[in-house]
C-alpha positions as CSV (number, residue, x, y, z in Angstrom):
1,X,71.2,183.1,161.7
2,X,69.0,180.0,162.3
3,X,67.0,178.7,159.3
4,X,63.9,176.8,160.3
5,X,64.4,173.1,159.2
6,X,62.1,172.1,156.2
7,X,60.6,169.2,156.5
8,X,59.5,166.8,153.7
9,X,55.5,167.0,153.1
10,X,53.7,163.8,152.3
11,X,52.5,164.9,148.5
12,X,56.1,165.7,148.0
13,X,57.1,162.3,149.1
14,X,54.5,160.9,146.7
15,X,55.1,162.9,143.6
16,X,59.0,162.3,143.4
17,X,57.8,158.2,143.8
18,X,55.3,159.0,140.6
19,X,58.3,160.1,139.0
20,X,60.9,157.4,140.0
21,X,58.1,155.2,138.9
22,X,57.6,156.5,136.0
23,X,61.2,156.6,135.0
24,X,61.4,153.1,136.1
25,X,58.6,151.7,133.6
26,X,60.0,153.6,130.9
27,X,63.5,152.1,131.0
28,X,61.9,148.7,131.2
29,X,59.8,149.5,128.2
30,X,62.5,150.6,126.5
31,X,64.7,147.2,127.5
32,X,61.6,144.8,126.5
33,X,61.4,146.8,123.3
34,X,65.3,146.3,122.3
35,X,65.3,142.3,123.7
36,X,62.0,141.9,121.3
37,X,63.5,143.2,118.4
38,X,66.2,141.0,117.9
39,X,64.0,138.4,117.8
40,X,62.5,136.9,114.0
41,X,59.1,137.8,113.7
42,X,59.0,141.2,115.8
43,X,58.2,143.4,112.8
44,X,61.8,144.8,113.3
45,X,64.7,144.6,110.7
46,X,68.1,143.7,111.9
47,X,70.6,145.5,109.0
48,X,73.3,143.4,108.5
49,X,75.6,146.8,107.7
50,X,78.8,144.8,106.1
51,X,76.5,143.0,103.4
52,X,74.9,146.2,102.7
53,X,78.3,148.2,102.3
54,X,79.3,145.2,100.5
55,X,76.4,145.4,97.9
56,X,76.6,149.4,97.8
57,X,80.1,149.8,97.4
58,X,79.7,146.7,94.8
59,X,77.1,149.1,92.5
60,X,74.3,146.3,93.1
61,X,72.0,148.9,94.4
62,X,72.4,151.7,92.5
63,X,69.7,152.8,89.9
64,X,66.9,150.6,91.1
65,X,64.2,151.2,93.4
66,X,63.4,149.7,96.4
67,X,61.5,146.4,96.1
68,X,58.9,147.5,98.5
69,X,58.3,150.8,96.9
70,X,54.9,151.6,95.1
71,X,53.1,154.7,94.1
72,X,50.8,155.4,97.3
73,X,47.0,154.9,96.8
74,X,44.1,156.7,97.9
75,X,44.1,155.0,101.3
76,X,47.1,155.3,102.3
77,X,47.0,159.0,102.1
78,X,43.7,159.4,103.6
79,X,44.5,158.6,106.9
80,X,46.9,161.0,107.2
């Protein structure tokens, strides 16, 4: 039995390209992202894990609150 041969149509080409493209841009987002936020400033933390083990297992955190912590106000509830 003979099967016609398909052949590849131009939108097809075009919509797999969208796609490798678009997988392509997201992977260097994600990258830049990662390399920025090592970096001081970025508005990310960096946890240093063995110095907060230390000071958990220690007791130094235990029964206090966070230092950042306060009752939320009107408008930071509004928004959401």
């Amino acid at each position: 039995m003979n099967h016609p041969t398909r052949h590849w149509q131009p939108r097809e080409a075009r919509f797999l390209a969208l796609i490798a493209l678009s997988l392509v841009l997201i992977a260097l987002s994600v990258a830049e992202s990662q390399r920025v936020a090592g970096h001081p400033g970025s508005g990310h933390r960096v946890i240093d894990r063995q110095a907060l083990e230390r000071r958990i297992d220690a007791g130094e955190l235990r029964d206090r609150e966070a230092t950042w912590y306060h009752p939320a106000t009107s408008d930071e509830t509004r928004n959401r």
